[in-house]
Backbone as ProteinMPNN parsed JSONL, in Angstrom:
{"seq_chain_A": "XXXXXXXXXXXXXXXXXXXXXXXXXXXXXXXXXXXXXXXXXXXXXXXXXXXXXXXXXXXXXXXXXXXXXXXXXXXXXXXXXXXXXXX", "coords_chain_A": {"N_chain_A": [[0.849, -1.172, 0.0], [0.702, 1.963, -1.001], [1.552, 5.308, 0.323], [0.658, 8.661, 0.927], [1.651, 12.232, 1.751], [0.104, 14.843, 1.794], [0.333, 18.084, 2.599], [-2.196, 20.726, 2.218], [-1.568, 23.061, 2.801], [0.703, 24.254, 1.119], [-0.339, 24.02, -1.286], [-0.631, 26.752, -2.935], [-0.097, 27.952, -5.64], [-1.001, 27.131, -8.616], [0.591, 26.197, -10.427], [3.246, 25.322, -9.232], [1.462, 23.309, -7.209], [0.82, 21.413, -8.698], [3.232, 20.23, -10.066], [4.417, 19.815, -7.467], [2.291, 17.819, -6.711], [2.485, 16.032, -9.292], [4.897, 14.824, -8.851], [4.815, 13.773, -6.287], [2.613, 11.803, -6.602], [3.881, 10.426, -8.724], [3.141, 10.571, -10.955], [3.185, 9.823, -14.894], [5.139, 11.546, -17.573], [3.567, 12.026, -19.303], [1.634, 13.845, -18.275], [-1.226, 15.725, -17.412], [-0.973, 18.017, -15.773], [-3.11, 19.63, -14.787], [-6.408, 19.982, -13.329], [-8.242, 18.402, -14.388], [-6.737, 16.306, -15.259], [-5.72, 15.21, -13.151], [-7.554, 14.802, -11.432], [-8.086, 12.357, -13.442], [-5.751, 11.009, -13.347], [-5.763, 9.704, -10.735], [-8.545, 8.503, -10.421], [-7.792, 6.214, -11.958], [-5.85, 4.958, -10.511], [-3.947, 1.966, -9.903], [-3.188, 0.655, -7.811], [-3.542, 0.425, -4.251], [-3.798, 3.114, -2.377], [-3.209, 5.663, 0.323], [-3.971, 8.615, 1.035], [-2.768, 11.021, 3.129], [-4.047, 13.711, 4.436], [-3.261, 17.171, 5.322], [-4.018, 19.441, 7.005], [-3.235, 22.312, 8.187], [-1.107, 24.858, 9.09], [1.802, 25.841, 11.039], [-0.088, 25.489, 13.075], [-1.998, 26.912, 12.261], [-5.398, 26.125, 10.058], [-4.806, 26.568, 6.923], [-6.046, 27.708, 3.832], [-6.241, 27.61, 0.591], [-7.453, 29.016, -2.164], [-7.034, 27.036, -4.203], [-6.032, 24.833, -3.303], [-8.294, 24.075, -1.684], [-9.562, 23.573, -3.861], [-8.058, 21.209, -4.811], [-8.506, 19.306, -3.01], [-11.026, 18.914, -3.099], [-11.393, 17.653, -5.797], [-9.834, 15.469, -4.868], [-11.466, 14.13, -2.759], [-13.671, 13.519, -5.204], [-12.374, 11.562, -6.971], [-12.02, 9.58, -5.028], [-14.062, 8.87, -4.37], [-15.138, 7.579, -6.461], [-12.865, 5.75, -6.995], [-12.397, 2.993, -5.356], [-9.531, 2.071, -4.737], [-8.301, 4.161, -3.199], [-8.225, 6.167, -0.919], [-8.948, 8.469, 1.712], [-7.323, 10.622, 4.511]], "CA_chain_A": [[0.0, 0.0, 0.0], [1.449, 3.342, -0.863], [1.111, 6.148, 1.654], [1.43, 9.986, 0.405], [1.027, 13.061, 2.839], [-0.061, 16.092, 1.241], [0.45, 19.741, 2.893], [-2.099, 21.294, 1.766], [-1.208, 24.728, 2.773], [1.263, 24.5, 0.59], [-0.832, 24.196, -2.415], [-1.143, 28.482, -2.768], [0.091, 28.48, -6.604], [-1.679, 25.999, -9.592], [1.708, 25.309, -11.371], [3.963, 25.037, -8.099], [1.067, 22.372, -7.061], [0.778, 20.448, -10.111], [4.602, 19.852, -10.262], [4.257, 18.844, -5.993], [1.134, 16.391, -7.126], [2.905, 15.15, -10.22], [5.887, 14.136, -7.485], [4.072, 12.709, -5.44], [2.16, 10.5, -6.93], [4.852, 9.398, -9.451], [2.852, 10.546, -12.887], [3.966, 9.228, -15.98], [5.769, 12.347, -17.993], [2.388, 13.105, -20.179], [0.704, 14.039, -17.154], [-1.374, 17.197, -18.136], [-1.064, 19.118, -14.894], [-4.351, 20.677, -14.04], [-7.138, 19.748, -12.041], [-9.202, 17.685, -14.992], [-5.57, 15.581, -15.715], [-5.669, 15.097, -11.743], [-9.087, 13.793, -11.384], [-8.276, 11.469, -14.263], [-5.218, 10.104, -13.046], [-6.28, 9.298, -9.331], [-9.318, 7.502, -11.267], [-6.98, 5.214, -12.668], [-4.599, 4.383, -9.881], [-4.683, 0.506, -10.289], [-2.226, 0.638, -6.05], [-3.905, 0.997, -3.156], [-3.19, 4.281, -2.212], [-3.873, 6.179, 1.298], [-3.601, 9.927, 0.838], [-3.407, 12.137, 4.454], [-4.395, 15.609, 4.168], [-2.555, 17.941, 6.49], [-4.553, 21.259, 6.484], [-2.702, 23.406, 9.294], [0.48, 25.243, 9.017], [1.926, 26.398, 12.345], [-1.074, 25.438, 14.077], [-3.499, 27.192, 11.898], [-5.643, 26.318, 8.698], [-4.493, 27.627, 5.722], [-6.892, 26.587, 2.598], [-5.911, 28.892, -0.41], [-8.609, 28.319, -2.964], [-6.528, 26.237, -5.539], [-6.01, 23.863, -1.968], [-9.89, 23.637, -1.623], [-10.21, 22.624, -5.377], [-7.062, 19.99, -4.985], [-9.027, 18.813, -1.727], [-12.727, 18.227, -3.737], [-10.641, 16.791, -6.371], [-9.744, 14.115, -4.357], [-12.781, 13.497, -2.377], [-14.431, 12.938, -5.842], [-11.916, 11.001, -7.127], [-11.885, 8.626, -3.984], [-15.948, 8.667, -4.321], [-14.943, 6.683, -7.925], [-11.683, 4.885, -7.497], [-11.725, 2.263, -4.165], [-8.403, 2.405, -3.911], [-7.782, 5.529, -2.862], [-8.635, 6.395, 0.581], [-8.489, 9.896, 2.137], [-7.395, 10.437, 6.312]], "C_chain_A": [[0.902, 1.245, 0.0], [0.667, 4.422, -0.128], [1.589, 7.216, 1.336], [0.765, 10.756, 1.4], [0.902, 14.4, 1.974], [-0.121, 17.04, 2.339], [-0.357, 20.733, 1.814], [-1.817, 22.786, 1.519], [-0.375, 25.134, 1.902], [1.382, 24.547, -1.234], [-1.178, 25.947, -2.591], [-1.169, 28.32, -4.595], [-0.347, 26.887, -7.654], [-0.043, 25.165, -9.961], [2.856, 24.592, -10.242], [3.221, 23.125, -7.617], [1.111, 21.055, -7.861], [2.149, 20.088, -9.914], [4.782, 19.35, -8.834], [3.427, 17.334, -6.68], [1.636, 15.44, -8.0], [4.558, 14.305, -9.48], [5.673, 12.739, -6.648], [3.51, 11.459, -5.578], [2.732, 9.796, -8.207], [4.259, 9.326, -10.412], [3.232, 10.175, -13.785], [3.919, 10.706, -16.684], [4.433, 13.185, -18.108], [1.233, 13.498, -19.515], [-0.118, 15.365, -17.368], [-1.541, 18.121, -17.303], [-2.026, 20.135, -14.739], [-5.227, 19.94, -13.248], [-8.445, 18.503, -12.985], [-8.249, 15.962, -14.656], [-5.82, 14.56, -14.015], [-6.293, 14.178, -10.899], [-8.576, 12.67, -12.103], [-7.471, 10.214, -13.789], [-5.199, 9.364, -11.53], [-7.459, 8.454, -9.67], [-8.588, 6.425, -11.621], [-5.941, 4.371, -11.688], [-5.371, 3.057, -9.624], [-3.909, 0.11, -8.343], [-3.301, 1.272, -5.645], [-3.553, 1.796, -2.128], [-4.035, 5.42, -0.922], [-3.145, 7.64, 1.279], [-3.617, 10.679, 2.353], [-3.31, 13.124, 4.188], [-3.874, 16.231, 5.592], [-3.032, 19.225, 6.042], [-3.525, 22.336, 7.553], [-1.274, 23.676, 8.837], [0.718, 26.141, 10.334], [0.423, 26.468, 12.863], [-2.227, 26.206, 13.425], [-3.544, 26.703, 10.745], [-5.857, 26.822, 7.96], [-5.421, 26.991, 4.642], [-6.263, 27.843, 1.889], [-7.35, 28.409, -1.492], [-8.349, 27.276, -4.224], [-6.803, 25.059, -4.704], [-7.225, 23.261, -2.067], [-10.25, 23.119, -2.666], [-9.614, 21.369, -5.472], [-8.295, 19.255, -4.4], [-10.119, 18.071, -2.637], [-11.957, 17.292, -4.509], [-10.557, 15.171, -6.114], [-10.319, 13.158, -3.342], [-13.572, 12.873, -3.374], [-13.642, 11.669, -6.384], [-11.591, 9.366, -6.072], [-13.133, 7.838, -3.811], [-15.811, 7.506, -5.595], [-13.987, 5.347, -7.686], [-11.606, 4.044, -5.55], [-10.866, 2.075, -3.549], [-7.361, 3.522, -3.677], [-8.731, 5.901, -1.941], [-8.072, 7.818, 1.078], [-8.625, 9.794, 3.557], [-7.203, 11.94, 6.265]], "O_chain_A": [[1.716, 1.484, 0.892], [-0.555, 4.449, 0.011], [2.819, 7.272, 1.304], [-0.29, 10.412, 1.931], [1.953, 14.856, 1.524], [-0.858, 16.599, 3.221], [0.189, 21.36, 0.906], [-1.824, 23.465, 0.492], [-0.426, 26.338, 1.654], [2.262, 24.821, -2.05], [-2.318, 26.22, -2.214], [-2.285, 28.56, -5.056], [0.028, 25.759, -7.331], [0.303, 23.994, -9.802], [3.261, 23.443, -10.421], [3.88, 22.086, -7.619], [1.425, 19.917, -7.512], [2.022, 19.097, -9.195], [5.391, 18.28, -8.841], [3.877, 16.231, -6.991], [1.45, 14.239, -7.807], [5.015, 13.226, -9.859], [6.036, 11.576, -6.473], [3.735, 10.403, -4.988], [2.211, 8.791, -8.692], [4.421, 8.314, -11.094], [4.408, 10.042, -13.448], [2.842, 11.284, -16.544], [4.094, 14.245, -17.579], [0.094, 13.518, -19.981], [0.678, 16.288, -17.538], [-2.154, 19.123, -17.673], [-1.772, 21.329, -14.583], [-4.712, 19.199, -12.412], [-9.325, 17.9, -12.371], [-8.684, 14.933, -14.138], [-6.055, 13.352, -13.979], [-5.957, 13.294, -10.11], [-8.552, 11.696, -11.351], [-7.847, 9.044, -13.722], [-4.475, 8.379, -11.391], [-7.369, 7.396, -9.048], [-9.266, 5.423, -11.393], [-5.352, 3.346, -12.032], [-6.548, 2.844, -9.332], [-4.384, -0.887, -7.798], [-3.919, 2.203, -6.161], [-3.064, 1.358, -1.086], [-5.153, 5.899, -1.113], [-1.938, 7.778, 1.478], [-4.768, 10.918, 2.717], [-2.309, 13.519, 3.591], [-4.102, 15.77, 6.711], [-2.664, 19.911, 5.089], [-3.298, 23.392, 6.963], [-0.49, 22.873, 8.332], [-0.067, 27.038, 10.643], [-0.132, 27.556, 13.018], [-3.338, 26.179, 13.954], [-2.518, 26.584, 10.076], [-6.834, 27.564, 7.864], [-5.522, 25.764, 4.608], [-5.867, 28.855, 2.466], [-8.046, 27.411, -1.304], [-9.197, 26.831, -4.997], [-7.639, 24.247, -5.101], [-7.347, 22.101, -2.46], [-11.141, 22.27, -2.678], [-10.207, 20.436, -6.013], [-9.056, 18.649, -5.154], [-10.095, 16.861, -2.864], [-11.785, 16.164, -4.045], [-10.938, 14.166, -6.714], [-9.997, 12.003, -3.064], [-14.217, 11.879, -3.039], [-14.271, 10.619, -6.254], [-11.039, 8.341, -6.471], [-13.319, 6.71, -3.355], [-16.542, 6.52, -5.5], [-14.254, 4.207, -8.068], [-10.873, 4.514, -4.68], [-10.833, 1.908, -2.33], [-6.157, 3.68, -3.88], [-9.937, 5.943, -2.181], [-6.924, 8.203, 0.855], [-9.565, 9.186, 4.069], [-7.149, 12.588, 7.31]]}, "name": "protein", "num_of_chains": 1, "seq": "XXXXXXXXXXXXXXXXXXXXXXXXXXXXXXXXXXXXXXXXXXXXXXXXXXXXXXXXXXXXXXXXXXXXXXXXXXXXXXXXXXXXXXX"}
């Protein structure tokens, strides 16, 4: 089972994120870095994959609004794909 921790406070900027996300979860090159690409490939993960969400930075939560779109993102994507679990 693979185990990734996202920060998202540290999602503030689309392209910054996208290039974290495409890290993280070990994309294949032609990854199309936005938020459709994102959805698609979290749909597809064939690994059982437990994502933790870390909202706080120094003790408070930060959401930026790109953060809050990652976030749905991967609530819907988790709503589709079984193995992918959100803590």
């Amino acid at each position: 089972m693979r185990e990734i921790k996202i920060y998202l406070g540290q999602l503030q900027e689309e392209r910054a994120a996208q290039d974290m996300l495409k890290q993280l979860f070990d994309f294949p090159p032609y990854y199309g870095k936005n938020l459709d690409a994102f959805y698609d490939a979290l749909s597809e993960l064939t690994e059982d994959t437990v994502v933790y969400l870390d909202m706080e930075c120094d003790g408070e939560i930060i959401l930026s609004d790109y953060a809050a779109r990652v976030m749905q993102v991967l609530q819907d994507a988790a709503e589709e794909n079984d193995r992918l679990q959100l803590k």
